[in-house]
VMD Tcl script that builds the backbone (N, CA, C; Angstrom):
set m [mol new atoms 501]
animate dup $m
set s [atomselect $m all]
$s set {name element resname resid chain x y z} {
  {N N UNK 1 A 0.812 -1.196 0.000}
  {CA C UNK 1 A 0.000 0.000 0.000}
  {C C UNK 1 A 0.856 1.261 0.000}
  {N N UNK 2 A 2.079 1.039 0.497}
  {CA C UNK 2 A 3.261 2.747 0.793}
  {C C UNK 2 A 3.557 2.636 -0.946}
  {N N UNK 3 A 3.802 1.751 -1.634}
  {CA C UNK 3 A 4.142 1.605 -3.010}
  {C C UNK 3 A 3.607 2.500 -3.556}
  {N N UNK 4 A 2.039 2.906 -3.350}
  {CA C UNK 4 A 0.683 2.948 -4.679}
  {C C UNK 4 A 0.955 4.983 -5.029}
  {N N UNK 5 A 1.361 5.593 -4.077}
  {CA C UNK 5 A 2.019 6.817 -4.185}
  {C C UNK 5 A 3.096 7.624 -5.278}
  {N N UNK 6 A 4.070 6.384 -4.773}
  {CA C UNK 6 A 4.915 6.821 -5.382}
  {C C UNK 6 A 5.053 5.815 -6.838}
  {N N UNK 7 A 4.376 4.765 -7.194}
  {CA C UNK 7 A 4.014 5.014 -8.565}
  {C C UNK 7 A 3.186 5.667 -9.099}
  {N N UNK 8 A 2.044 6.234 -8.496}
  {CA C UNK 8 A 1.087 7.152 -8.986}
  {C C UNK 8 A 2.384 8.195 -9.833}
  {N N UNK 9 A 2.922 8.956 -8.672}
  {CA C UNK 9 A 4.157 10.161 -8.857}
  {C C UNK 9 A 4.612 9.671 -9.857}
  {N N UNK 10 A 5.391 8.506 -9.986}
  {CA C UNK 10 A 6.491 8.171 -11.155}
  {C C UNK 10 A 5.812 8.381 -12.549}
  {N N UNK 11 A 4.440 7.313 -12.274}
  {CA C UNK 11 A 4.268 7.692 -13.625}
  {C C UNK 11 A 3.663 9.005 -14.345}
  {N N UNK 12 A 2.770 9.808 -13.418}
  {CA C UNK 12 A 2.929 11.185 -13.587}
  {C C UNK 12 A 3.633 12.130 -13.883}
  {N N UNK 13 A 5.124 11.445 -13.769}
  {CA C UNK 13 A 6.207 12.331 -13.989}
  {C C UNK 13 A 6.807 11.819 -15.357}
  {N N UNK 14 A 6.563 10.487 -15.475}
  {CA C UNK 14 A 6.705 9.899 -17.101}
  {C C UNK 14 A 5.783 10.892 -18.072}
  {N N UNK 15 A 4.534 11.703 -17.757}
  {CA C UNK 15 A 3.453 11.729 -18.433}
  {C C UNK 15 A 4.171 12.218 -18.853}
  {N N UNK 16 A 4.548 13.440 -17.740}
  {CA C UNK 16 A 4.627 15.345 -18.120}
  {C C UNK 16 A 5.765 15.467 -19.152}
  {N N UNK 17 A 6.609 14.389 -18.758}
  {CA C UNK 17 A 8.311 14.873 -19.424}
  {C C UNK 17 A 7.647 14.313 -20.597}
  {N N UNK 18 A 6.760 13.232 -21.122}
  {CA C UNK 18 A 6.555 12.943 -22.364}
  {C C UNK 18 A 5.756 13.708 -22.936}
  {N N UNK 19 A 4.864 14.434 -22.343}
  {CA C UNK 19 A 4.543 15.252 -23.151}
  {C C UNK 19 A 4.718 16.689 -23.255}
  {N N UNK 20 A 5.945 16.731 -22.672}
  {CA C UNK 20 A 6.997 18.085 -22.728}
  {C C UNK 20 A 7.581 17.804 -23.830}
  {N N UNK 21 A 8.094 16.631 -24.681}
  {CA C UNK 21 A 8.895 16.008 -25.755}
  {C C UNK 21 A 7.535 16.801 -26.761}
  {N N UNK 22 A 8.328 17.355 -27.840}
  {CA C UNK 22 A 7.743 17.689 -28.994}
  {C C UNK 22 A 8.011 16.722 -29.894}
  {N N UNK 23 A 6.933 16.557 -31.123}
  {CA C UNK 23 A 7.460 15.775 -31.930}
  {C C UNK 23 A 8.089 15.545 -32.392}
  {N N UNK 24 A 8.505 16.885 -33.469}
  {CA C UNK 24 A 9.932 16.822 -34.193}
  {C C UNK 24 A 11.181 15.797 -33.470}
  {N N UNK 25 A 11.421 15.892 -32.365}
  {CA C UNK 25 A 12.089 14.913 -31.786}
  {C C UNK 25 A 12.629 13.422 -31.960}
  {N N UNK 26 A 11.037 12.994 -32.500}
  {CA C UNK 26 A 11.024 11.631 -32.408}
  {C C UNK 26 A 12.458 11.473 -33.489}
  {N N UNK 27 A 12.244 12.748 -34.350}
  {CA C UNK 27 A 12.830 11.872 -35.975}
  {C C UNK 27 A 14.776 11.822 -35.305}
  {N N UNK 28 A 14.684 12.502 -35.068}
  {CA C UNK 28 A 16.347 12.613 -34.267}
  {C C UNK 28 A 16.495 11.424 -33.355}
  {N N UNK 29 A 18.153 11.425 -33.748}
  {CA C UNK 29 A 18.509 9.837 -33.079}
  {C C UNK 29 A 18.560 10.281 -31.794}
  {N N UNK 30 A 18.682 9.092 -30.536}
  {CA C UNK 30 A 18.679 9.369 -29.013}
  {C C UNK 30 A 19.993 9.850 -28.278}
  {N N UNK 31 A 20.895 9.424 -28.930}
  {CA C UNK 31 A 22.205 9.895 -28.523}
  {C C UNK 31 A 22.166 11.619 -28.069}
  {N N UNK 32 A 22.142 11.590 -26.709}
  {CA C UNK 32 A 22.119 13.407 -25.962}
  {C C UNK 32 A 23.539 13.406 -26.351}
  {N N UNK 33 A 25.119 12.705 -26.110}
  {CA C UNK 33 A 26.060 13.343 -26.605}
  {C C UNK 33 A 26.278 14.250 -27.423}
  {N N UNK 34 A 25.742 13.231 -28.745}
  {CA C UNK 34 A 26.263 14.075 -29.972}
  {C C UNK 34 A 25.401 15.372 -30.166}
  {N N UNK 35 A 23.665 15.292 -29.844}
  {CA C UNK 35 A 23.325 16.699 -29.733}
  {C C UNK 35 A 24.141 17.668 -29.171}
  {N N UNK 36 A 24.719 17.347 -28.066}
  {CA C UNK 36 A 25.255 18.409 -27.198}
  {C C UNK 36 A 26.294 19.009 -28.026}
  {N N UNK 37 A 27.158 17.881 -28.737}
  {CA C UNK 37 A 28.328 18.734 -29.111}
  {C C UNK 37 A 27.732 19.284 -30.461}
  {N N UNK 38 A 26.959 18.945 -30.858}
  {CA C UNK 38 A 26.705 19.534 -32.233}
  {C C UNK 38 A 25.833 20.908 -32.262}
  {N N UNK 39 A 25.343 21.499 -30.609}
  {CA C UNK 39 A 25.278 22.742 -30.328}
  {C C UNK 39 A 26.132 23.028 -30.215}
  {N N UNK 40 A 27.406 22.975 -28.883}
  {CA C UNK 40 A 28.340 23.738 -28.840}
  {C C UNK 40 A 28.868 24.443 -29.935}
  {N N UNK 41 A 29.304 23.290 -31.339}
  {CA C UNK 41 A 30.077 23.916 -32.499}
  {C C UNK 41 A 29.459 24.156 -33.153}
  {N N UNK 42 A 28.136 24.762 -32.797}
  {CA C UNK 42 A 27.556 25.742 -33.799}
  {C C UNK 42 A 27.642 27.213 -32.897}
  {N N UNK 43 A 28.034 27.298 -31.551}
  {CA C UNK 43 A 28.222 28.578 -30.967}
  {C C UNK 43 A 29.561 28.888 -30.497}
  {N N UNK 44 A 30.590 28.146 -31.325}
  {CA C UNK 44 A 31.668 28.588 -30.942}
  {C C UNK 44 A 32.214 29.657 -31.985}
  {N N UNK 45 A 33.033 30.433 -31.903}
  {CA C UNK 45 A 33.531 31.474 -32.529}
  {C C UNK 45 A 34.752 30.727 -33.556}
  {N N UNK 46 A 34.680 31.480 -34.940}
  {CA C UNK 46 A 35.754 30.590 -35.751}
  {C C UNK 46 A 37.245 31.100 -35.260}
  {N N UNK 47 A 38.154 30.166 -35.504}
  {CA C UNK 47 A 39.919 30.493 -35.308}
  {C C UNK 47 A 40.224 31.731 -35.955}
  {N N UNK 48 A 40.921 32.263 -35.066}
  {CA C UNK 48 A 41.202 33.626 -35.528}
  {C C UNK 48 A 42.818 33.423 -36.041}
  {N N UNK 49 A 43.449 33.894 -37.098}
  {CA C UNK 49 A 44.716 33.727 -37.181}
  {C C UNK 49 A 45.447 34.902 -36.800}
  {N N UNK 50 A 46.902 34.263 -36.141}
  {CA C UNK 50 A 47.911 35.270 -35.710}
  {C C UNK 50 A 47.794 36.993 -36.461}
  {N N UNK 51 A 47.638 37.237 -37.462}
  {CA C UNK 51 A 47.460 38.255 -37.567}
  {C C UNK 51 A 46.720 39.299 -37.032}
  {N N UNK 52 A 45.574 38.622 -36.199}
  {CA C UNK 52 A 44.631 39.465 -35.435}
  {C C UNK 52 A 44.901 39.921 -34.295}
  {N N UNK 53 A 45.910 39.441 -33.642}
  {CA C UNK 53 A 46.242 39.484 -32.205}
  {C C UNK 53 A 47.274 40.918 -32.287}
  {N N UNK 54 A 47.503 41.944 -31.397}
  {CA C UNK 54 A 48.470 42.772 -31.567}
  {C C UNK 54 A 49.910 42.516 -30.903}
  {N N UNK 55 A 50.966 43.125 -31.706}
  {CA C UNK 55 A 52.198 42.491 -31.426}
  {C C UNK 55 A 52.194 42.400 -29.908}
  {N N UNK 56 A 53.304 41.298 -29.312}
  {CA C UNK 56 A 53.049 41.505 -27.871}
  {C C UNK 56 A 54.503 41.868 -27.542}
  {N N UNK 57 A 55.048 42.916 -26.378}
  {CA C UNK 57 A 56.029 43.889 -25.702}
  {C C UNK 57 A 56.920 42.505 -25.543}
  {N N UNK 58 A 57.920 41.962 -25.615}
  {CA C UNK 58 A 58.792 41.239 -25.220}
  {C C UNK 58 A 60.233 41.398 -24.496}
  {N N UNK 59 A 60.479 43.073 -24.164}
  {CA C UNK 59 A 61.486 43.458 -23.929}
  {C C UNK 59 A 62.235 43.230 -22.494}
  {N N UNK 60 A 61.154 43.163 -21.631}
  {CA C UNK 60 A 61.427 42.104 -20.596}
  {C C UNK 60 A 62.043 41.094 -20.255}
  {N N UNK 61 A 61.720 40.414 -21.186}
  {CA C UNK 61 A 62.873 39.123 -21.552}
  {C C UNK 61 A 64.151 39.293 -21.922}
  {N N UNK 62 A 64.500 40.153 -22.179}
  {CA C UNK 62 A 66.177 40.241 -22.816}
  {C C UNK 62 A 66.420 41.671 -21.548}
  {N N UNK 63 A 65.683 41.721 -20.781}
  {CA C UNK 63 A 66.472 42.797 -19.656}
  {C C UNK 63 A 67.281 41.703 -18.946}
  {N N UNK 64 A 68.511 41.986 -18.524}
  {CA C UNK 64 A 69.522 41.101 -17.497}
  {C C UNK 64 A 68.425 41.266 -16.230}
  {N N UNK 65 A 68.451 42.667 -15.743}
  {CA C UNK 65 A 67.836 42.958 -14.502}
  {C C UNK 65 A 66.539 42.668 -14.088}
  {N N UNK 66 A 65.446 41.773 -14.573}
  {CA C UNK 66 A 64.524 41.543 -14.489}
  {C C UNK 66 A 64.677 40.064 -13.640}
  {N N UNK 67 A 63.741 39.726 -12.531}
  {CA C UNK 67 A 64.017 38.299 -12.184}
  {C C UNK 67 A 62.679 38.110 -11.769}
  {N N UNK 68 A 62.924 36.858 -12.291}
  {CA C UNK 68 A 61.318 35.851 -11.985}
  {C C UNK 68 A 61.454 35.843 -10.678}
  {N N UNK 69 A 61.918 36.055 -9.356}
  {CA C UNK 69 A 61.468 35.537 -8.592}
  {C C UNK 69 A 60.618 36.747 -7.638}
  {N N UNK 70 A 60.444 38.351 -8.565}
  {CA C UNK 70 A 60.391 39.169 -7.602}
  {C C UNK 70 A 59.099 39.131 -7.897}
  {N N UNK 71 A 58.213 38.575 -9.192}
  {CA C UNK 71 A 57.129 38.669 -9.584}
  {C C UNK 71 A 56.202 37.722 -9.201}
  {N N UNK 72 A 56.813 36.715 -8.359}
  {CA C UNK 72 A 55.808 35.388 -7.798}
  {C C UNK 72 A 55.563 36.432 -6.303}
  {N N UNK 73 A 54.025 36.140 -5.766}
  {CA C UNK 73 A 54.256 36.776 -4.622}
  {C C UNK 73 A 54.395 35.638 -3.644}
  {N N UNK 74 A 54.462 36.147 -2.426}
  {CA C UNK 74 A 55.213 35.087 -1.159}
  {C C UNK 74 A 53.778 34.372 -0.909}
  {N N UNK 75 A 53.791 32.879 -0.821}
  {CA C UNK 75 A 52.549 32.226 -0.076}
  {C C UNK 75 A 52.397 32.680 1.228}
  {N N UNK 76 A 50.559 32.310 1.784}
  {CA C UNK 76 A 50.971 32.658 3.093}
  {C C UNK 76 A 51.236 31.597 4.485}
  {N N UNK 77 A 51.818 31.564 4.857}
  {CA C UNK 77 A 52.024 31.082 5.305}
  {C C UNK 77 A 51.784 30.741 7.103}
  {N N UNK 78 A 50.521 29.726 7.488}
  {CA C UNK 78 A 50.149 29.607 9.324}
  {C C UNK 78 A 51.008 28.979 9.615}
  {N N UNK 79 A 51.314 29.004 10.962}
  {CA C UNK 79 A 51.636 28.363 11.657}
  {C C UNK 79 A 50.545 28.117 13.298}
  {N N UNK 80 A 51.114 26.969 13.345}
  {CA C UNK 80 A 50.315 26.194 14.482}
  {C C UNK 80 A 50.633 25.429 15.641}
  {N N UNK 81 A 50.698 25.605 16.630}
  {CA C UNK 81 A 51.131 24.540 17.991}
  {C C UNK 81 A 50.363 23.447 18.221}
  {N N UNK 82 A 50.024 22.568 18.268}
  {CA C UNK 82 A 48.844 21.258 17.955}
  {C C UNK 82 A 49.239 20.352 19.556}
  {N N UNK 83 A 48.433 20.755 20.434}
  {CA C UNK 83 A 48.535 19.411 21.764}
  {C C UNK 83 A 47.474 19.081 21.833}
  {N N UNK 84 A 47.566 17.359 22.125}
  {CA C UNK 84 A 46.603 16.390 22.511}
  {C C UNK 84 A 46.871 16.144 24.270}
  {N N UNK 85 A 45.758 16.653 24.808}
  {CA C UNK 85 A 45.920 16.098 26.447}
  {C C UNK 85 A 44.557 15.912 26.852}
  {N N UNK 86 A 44.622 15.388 27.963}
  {CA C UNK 86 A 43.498 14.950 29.059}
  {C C UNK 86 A 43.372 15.640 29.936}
  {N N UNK 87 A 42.744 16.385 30.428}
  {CA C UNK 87 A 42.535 17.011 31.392}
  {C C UNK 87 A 41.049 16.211 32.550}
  {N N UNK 88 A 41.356 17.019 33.888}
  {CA C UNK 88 A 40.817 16.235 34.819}
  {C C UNK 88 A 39.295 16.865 34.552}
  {N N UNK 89 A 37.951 16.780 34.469}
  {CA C UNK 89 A 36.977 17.532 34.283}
  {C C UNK 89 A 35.826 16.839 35.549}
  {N N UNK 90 A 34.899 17.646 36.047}
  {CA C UNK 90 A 34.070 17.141 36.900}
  {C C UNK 90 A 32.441 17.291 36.611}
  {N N UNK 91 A 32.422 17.679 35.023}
  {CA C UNK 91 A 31.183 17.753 34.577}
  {C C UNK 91 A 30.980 16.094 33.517}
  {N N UNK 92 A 32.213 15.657 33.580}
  {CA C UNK 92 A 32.271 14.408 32.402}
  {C C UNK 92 A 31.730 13.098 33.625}
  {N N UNK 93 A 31.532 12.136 32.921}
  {CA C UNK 93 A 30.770 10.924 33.875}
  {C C UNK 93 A 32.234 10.491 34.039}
  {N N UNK 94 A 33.402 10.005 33.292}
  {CA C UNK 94 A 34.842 9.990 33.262}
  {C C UNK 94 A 35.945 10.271 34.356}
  {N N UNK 95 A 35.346 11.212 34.508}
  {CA C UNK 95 A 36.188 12.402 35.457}
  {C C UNK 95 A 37.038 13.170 34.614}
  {N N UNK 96 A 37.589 13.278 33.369}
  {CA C UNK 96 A 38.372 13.628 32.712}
  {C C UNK 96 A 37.729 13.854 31.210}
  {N N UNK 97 A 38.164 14.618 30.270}
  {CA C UNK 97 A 38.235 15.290 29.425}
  {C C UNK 97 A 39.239 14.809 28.012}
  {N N UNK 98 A 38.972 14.724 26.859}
  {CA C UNK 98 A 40.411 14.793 25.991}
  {C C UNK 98 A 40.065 16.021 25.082}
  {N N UNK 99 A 41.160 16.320 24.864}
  {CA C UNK 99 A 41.016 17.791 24.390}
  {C C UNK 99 A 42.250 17.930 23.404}
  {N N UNK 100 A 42.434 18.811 22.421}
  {CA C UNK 100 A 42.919 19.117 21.330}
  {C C UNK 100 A 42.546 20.457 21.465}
  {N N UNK 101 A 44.441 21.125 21.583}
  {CA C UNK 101 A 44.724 22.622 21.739}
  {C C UNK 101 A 45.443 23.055 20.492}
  {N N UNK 102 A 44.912 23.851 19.505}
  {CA C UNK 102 A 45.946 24.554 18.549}
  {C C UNK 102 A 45.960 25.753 19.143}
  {N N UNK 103 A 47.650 25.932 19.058}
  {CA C UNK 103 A 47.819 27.555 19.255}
  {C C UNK 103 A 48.363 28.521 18.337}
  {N N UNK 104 A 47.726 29.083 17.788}
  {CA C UNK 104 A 47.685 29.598 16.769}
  {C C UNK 104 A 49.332 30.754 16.861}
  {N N UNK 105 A 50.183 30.677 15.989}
  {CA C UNK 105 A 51.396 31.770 15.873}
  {C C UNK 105 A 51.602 32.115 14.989}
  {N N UNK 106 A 50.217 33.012 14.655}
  {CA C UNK 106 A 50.382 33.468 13.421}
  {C C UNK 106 A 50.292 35.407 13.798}
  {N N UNK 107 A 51.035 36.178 13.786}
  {CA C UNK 107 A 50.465 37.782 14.095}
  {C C UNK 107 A 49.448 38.522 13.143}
  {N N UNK 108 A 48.618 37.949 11.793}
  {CA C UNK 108 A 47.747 38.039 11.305}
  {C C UNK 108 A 46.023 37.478 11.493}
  {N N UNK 109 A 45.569 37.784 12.111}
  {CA C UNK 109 A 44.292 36.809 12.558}
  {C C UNK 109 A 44.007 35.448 11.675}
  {N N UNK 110 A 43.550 34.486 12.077}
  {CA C UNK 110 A 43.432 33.410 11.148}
  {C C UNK 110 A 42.249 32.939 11.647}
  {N N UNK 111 A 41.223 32.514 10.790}
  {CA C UNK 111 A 40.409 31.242 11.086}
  {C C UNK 111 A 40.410 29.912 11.136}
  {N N UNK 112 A 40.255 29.026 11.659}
  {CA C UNK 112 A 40.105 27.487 11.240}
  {C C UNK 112 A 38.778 27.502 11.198}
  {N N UNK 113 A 38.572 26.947 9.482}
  {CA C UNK 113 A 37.331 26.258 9.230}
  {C C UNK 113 A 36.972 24.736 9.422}
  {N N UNK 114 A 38.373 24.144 9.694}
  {CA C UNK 114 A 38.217 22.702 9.233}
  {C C UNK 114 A 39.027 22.161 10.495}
  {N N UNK 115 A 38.718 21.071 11.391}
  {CA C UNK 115 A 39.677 20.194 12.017}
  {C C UNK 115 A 39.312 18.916 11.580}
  {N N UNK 116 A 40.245 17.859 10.837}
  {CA C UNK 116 A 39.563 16.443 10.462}
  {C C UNK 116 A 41.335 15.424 11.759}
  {N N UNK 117 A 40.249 14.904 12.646}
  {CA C UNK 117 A 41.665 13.832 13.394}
  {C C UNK 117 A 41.353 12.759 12.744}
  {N N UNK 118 A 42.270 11.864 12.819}
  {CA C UNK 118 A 42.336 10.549 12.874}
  {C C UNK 118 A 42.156 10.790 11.223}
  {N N UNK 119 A 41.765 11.773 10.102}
  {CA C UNK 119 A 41.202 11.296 8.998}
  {C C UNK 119 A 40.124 10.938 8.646}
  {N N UNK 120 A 39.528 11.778 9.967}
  {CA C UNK 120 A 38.064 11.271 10.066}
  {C C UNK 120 A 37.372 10.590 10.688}
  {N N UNK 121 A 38.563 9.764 11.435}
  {CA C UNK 121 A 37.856 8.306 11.626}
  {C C UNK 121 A 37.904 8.497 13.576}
  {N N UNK 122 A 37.885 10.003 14.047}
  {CA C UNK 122 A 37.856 10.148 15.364}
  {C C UNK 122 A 36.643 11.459 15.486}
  {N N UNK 123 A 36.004 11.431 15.923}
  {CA C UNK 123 A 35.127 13.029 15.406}
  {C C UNK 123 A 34.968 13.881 16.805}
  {N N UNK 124 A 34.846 15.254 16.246}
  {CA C UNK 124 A 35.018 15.944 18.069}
  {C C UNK 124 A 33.818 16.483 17.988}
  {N N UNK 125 A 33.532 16.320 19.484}
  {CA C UNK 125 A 32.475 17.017 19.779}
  {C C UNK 125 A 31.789 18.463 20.119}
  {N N UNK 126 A 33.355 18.737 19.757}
  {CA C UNK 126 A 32.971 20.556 19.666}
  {C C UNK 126 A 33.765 21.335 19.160}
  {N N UNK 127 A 34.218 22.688 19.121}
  {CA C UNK 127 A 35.304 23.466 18.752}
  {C C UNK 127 A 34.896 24.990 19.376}
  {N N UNK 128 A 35.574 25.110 19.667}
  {CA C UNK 128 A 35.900 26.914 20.577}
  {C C UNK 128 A 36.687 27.723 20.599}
  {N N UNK 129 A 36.705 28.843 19.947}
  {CA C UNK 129 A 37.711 29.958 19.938}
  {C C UNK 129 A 38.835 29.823 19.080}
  {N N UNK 130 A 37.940 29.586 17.712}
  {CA C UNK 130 A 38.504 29.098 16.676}
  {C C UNK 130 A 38.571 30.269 15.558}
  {N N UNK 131 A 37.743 31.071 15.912}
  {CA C UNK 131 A 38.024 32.202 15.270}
  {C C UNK 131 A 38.451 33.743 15.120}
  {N N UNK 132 A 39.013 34.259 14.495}
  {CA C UNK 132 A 40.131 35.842 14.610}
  {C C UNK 132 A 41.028 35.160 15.817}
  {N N UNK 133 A 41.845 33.888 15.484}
  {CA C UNK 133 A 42.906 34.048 16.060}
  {C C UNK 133 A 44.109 34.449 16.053}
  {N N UNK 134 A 44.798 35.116 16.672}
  {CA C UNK 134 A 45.835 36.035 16.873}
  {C C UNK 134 A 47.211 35.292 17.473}
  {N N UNK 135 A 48.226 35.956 17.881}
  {CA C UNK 135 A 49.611 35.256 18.173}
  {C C UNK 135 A 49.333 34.466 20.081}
  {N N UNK 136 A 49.242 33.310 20.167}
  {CA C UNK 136 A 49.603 32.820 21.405}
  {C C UNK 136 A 47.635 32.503 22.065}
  {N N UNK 137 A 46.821 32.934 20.705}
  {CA C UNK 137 A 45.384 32.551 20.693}
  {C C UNK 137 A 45.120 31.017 21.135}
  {N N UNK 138 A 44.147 30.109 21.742}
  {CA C UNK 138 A 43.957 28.729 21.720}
  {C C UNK 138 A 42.854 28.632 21.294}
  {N N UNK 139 A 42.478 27.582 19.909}
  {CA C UNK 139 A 41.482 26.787 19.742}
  {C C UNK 139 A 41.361 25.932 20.099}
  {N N UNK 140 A 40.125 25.749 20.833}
  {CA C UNK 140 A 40.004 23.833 21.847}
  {C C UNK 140 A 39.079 23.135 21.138}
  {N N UNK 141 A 39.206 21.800 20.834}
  {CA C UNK 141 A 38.922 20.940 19.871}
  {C C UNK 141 A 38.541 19.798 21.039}
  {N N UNK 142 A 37.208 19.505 21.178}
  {CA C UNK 142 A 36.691 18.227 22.630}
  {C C UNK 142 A 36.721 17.153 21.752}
  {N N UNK 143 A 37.293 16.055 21.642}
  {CA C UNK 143 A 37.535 14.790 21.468}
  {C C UNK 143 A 36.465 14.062 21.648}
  {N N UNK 144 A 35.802 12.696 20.281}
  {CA C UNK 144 A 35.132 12.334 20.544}
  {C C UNK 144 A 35.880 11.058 20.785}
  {N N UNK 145 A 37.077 10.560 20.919}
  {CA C UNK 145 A 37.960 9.381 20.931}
  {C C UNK 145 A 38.809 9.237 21.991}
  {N N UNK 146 A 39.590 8.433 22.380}
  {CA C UNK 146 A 40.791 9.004 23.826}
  {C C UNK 146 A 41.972 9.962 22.895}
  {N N UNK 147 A 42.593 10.525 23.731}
  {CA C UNK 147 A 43.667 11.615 23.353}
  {C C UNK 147 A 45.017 10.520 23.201}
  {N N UNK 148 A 45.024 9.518 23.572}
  {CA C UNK 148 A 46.178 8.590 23.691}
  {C C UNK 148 A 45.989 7.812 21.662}
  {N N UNK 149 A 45.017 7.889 21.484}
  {CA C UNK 149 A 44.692 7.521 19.947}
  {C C UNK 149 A 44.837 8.592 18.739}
  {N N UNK 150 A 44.938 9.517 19.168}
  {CA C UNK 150 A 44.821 10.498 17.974}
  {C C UNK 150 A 46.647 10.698 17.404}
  {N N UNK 151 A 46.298 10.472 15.906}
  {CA C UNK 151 A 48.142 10.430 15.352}
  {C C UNK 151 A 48.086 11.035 14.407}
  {N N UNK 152 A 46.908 11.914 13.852}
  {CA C UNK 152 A 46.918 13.186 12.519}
  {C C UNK 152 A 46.151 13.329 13.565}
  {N N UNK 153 A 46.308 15.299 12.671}
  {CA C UNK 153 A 45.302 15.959 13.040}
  {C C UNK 153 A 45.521 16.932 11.720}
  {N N UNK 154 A 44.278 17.291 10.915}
  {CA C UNK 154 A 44.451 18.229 9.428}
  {C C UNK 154 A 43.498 19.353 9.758}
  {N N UNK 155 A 44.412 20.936 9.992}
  {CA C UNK 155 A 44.091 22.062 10.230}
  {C C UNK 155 A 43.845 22.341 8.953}
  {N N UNK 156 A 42.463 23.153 8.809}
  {CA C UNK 156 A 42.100 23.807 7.323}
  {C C UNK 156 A 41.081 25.465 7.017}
  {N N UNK 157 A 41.898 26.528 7.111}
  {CA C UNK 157 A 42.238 27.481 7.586}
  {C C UNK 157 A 41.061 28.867 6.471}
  {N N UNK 158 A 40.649 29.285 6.806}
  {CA C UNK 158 A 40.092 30.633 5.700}
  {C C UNK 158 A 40.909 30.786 4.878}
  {N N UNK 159 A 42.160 31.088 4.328}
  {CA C UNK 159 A 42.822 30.900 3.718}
  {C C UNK 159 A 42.962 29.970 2.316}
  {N N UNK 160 A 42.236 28.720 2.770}
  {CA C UNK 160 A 42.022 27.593 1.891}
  {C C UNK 160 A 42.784 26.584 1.947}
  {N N UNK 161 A 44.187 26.915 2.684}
  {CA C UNK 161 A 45.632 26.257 3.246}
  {C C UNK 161 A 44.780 24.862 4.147}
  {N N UNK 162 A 45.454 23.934 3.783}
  {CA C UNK 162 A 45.501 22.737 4.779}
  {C C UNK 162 A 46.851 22.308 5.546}
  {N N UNK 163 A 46.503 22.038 6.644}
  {CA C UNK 163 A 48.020 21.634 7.329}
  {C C UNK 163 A 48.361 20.436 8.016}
  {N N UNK 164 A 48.653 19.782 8.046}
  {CA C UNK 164 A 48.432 18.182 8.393}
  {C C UNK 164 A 49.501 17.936 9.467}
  {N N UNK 165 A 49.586 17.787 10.853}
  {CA C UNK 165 A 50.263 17.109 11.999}
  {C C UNK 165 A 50.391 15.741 12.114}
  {N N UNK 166 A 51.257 15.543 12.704}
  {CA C UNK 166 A 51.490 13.810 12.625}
  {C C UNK 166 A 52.203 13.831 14.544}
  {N N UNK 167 A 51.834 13.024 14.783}
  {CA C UNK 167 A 51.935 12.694 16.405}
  {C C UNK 167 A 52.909 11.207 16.705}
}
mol reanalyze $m
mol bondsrecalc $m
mol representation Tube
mol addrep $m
């Protein structure tokens, strides 16, 4: 009886799309590939030859004094302090706590968007004061695993930067 619904739906939805199909259609083969590409290259623009392009400045290249390396700019670069400890807690049924401290040493504020431990395969149950951190800042990371198990930990930052610890 939960069935009779959702074939009602299905085939209702067979109707509409079939009779959204115009005829002309039928006569065209089924292959969606080749339609597709056989729009594209009817809206692509034809090859233009070298003559169209204007000369380009090359003098740069034959300066001695010019160096590639002044024109890359500097990555940026976090840094991070990463401890795994236990602490004694009296709100846990445990008595104790595991916890994951980054300390952020960076003198530019930074966010962490991302903490993955274990690779995933440990998950925390919270995160705090993880964001506009500053030089000697702590983000606390509550452990959903013991602190004696955790051997990555992958920081992943506003920035877009990932940073990967090994224990």
């Amino acid at each position: 009886m939960n069935f009779i619904p959702s074939i009602v739906l299905s085939s209702v939805l067979l109707l509409t799309l079939t009779a959204c199909n115009s005829g002309n259609d039928a006569s065209k083969p089924k292959d969606t590939q080749t339609s597709e590409h056989s729009n594209a290259d009817a809206t692509e623009t034809p090859p233009q030859s070298e003559d169209d392009f204007p000369p380009v400045d090359k003098s740069f290249l034959e300066d001695e004094t010019y160096n590639a390396e002044e024109v890359t700019e500097p990555t940026v670069q976090e840094q991070f302090e990463v401890r795994v400890r236990r602490e004694e807690s009296q709100y846990s049924m445990t008595g104790y706590t595991d916890l994951l401290n980054i300390m952020s040493l960076n003198d530019a504020p930074t966010t962490i968007t991302g903490v993955l431990i274990n690779r995933g395969n440990c998950r925390s149950k919270g995160t705090y004061d993880y964001q506009n951190m500053r030089y000697g800042s702590v983000a606390k990371v509550y452990l959903g695993c013991s602190a004696d198990y955790v051997r990555e930990v992958t920081i992943t930052t506003s920035s877009g930067l990932t940073y990967t610890y090994n224990f």
